[in-house]
C-alpha positions in Angstrom: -85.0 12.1 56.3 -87.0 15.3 54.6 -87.3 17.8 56.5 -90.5 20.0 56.2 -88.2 22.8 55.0 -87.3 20.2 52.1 -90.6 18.9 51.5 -92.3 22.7 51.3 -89.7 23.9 48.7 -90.2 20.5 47.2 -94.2 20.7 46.7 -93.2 24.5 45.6 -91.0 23.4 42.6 -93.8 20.9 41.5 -96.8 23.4 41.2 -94.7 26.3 40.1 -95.8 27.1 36.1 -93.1 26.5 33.6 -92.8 29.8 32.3 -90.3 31.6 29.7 -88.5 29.4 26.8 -88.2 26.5 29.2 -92.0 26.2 28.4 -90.7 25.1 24.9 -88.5 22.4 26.1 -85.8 25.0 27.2 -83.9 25.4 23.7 -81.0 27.1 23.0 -81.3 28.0 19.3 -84.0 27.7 16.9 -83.1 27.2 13.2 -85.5 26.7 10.1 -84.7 23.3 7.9 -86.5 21.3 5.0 -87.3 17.7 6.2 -86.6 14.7 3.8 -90.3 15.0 2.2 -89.5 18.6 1.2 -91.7 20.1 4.3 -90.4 22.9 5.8 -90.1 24.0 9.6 -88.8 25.6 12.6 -86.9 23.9 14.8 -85.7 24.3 18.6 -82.5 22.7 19.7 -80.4 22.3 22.9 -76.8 23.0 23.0 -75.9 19.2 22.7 -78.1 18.7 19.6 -80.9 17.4 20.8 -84.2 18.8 19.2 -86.6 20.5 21.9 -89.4 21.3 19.1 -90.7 21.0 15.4 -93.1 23.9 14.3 -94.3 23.4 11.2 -93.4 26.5 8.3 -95.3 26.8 5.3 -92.7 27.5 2.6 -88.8 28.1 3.0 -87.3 30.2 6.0 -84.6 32.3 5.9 -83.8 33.7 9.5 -85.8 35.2 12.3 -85.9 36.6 16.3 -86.1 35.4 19.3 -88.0 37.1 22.3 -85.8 37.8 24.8 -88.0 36.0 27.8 -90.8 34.7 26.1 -91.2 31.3 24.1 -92.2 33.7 21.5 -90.5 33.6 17.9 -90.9 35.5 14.5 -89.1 33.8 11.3 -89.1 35.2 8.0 -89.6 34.4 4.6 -86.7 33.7 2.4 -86.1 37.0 0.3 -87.7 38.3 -1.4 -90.5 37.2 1.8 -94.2 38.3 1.6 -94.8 36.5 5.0 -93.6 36.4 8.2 -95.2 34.3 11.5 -95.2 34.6 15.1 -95.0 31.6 17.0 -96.2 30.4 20.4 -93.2 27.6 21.1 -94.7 26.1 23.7 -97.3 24.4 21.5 -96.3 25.1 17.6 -98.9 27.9 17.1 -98.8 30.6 14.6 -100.4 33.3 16.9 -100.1 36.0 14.2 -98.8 36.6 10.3 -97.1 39.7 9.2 -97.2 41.3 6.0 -95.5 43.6 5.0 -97.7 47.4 3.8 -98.2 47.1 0.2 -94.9 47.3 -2.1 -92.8 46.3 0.4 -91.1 43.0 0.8 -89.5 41.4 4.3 -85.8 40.5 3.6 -85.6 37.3 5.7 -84.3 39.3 9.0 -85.5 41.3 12.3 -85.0 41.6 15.8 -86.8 42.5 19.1 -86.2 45.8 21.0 -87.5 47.5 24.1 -87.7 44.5 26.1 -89.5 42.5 23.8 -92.2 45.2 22.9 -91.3 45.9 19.9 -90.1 43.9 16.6 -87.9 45.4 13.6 -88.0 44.3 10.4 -85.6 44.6 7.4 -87.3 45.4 4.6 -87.3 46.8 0.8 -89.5 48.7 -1.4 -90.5 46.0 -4.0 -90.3 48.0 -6.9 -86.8 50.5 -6.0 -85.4 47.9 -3.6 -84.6 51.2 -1.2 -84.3 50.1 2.3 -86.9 50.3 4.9 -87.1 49.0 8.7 -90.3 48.6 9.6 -91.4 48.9 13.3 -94.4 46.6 15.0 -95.8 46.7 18.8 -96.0 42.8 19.6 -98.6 42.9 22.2 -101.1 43.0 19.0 -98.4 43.1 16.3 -99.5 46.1 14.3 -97.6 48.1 12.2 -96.2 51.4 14.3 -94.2 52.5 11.2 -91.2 52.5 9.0 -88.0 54.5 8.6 -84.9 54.1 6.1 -82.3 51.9 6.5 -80.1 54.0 4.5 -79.5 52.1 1.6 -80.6 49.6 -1.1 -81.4 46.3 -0.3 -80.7 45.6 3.7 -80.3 42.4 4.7 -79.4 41.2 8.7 -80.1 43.9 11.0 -79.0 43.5 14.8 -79.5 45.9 18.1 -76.6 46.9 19.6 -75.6 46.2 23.0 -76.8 49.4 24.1 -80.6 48.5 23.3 -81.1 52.1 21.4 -79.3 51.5 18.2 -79.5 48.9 15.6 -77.2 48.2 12.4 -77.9 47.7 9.6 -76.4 45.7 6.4 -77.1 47.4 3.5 -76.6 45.2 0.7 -76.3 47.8 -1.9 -78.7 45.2 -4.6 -81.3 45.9 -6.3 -83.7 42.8 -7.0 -86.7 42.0 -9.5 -89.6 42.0 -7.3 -91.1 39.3 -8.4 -87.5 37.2 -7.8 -83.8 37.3 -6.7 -82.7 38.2 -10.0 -80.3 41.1 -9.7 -80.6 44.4 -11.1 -77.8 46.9 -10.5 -74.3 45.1 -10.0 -72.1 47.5 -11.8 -73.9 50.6 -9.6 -73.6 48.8 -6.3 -73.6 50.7 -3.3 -73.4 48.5 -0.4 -72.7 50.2 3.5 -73.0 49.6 7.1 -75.9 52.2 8.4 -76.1 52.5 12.8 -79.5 54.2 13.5 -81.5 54.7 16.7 -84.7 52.5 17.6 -86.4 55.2 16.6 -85.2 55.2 13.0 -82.6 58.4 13.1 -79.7 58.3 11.1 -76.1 58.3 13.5 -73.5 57.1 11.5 -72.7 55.0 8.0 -69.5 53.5 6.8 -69.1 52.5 3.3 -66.0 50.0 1.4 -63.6 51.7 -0.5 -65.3 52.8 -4.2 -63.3 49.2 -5.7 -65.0 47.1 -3.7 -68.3 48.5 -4.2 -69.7 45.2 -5.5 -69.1 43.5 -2.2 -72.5 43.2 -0.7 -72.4 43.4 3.1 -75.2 40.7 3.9 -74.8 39.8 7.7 -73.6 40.5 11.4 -72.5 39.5 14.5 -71.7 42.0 17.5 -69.6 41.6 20.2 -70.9 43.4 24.2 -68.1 45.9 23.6 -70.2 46.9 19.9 -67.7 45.7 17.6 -69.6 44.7 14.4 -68.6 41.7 12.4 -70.0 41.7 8.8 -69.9 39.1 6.4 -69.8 40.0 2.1 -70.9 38.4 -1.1 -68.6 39.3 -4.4 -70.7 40.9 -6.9 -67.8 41.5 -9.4 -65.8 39.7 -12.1 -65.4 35.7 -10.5 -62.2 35.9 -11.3 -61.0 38.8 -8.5 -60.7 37.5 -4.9 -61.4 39.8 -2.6 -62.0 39.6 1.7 -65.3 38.6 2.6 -64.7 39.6 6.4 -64.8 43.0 7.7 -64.4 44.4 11.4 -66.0 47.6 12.6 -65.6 49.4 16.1 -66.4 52.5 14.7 -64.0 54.8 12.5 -63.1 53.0 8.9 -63.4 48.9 8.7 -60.7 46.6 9.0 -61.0 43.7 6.6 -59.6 39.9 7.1 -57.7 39.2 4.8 -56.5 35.1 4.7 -54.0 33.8 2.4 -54.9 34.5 -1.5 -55.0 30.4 -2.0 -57.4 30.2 1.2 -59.4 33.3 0.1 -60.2 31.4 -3.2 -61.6 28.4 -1.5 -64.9 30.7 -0.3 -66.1 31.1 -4.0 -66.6 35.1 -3.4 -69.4 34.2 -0.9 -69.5 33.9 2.9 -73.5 33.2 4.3 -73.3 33.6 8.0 -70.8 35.2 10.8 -70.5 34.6 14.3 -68.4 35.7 17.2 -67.2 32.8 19.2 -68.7 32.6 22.9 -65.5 33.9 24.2 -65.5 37.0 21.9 -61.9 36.6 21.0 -62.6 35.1 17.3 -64.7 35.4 14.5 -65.8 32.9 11.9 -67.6 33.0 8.5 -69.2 30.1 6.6 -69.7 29.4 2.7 -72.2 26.7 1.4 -70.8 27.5 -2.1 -67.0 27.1 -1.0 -68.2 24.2 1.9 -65.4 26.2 3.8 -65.4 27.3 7.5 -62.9 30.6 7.9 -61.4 31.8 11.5 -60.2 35.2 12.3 -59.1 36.7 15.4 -60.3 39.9 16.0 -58.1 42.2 14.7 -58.6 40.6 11.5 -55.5 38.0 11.3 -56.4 34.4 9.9 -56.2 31.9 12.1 -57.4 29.0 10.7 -60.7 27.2 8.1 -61.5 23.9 7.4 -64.1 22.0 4.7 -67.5 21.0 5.0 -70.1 20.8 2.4 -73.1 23.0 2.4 -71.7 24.8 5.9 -73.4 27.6 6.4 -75.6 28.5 10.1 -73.2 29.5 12.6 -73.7 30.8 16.7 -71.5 31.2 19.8 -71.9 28.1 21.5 -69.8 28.3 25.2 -66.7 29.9 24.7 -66.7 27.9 20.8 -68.9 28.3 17.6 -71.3 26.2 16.5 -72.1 25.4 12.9 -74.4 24.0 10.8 -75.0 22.5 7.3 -77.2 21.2 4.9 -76.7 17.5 5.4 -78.5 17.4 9.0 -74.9 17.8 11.2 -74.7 20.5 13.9 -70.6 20.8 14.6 -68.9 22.5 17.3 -65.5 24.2 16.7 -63.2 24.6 19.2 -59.5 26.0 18.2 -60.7 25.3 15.1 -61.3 21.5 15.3 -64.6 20.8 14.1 -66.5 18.4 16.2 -69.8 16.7 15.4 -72.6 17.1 17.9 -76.0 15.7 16.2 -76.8 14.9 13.0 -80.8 15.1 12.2 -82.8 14.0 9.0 -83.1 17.2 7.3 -81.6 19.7 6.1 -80.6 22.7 7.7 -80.9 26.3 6.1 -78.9 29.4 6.1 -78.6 30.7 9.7 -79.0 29.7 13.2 -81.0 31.9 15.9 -79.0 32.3 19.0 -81.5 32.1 22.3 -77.8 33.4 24.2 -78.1 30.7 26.6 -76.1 28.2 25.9 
């Protein structure tokens, strides 16, 4: 029998808006992919693999942010990116276009700060490739201003647990401007650079000078603020060297698997992610088609094959991965496990929405 208790809190729940990412069929991560007719787009998926949304992008994605209440998302432009849109996910609209100030160029990352109010952008001076973060209000998404990123060619930024500092991977590459081709490898000068929000300076950590054609490209961070930075080998193809460092403040600690494992990545690792339990680490190679597993203090726990692996996210106390033939895999104790597998083809990295 309902009660009139029941059937008040019943009538409630009908007529109450739909607000926040549930508005946008409640995803969990958003990921950009080319379709099988070469289109390209955003896409919103659930923790199980089934797709919440399809927001059409008009050339190749690299990466992008996620409001933190919103249905509101920015993606970038693959470097070196001229373009980057905000979209409404409830219904697929771009509701603004960023460009960069003149001779600058986004480099396919950002993130939101302040509660959502404001955006951060990794970017480059086109013609120097020096670093530069850009700042933007998103209420009208102008352009509050810029500051260094203390080095050449950033890549991933992320904001700390804290909210008031973001790191920074400083790639240490210079670039052609008008493509990816590479300008400086033997002066390479690649660091990890922690500023404020507002753009000061607090702390930098470089590799030792022999490793200074390891790029650091990307990062995960654990609540405690314990940064986990993937690498790209720069150097003589012949030389393995780790692609997985640690950082909790004070010098790195870099993973180091067994030299026969190590070889499998090809010198390259695309994405890291923490595990949802924080207690291991994982980086992906699409060149290699190999998954790697670290525990936290760097030891190598275990890696398995997949071609064209490269996205990867905390999914539940696990990781989730994806790759370029459509699959979206969970790993658990390192056992991969297939979840969905979608007509296109996913790109490099997967946006976490932290709620699954």
């Amino acid at each position: 029998m309902t009660t009139r208790r029941g059937f008040l809190a019943g009538l409630l729940a009908v007529s109450a808006p739909v607000t926040g990412w549930a508005a946008a069929g409640s995803p969990d991560f958003l990921a950009a992919a080319q379709d099988p007719d070469g289109t390209q787009a955003l896409y919103g998926f659930r923790a199980d693999g089934t797709l919440a949304f399809r927001i059409p992008l008009p050339a190749r994605g690299h990466a992008g942010a996620a409001h933190p209440a919103d249905p509101v998302a920015v993606f970038f432009a693959r470097r070196p990116g001229t373009f980057a849109l905000a979209l409404d996910c409830r219904d697929g609209s771009v509701t603004a276009r960023l460009t960069p100030p003149e001779g600058r160029q986004f480099n396919g990352h950002g993130l939101f700060f302040d509660g959502g109010t404001r955006l951060a952008t990794s970017e480059q001076v086109a013609e120097t490739s020096e670093g530069v973060i850009g700042f933007w209000d998103t209420s009208d998404w102008t352009r509050l201003g810029e500051a260094p990123s203390g080095g050449i060619g950033p890549h991933e930024i992320r904001l700390m647990p804290d909210g008031g500092h973001i790191v920074v991977a400083n790639g240490g590459i210079a670039t052609d401007p008008t493509d990816r081709t590479k300008l400086n490898i033997a002066g390479m000068a690649p660091n990890l650079s922690l500023l404020t929000t507002a753009g000061a300076m607090v702390e930098q950590v470089a590799l030792e000078p022999a490793l200074h054609q390891l790029s650091i490209r990307h990062l995960a961070v654990r609540p405690d603020g314990m940064v986990a930075f993937a690498m790209q080998w720069e150097g003589p193809p012949e030389q393995v060297v780790p692609l997985l460092g640690l950082w909790h403040g004070g010098a790195p600690v870099l993973a180091q698997p067994p030299a026969a494992e190590a070889a499998l990545m090809n010198g390259y690792a695309g994405s890291v992610a923490l595990a949802g339990d924080g207690q291991s680490v994982a980086i992906t190679s699409p060149r290699g088609g190999r998954v790697q597993r670290f525990g936290v203090d760097g030891s190598f726990l275990d890696a398995f094959a997949r071609a064209d692996i490269c996205g990867a996210a905390p999914l539940g106390t696990a990781l989730l991965t994806s790759d370029g033939g459509g699959a979206l895999i969970a790993v658990e104790g390192g056992v991969p496990r297939l979840i969905a597998r979608h007509q296109t083809a996913w790109d490099n990295h997967i946006v976490s929405l932290g709620t699954a």
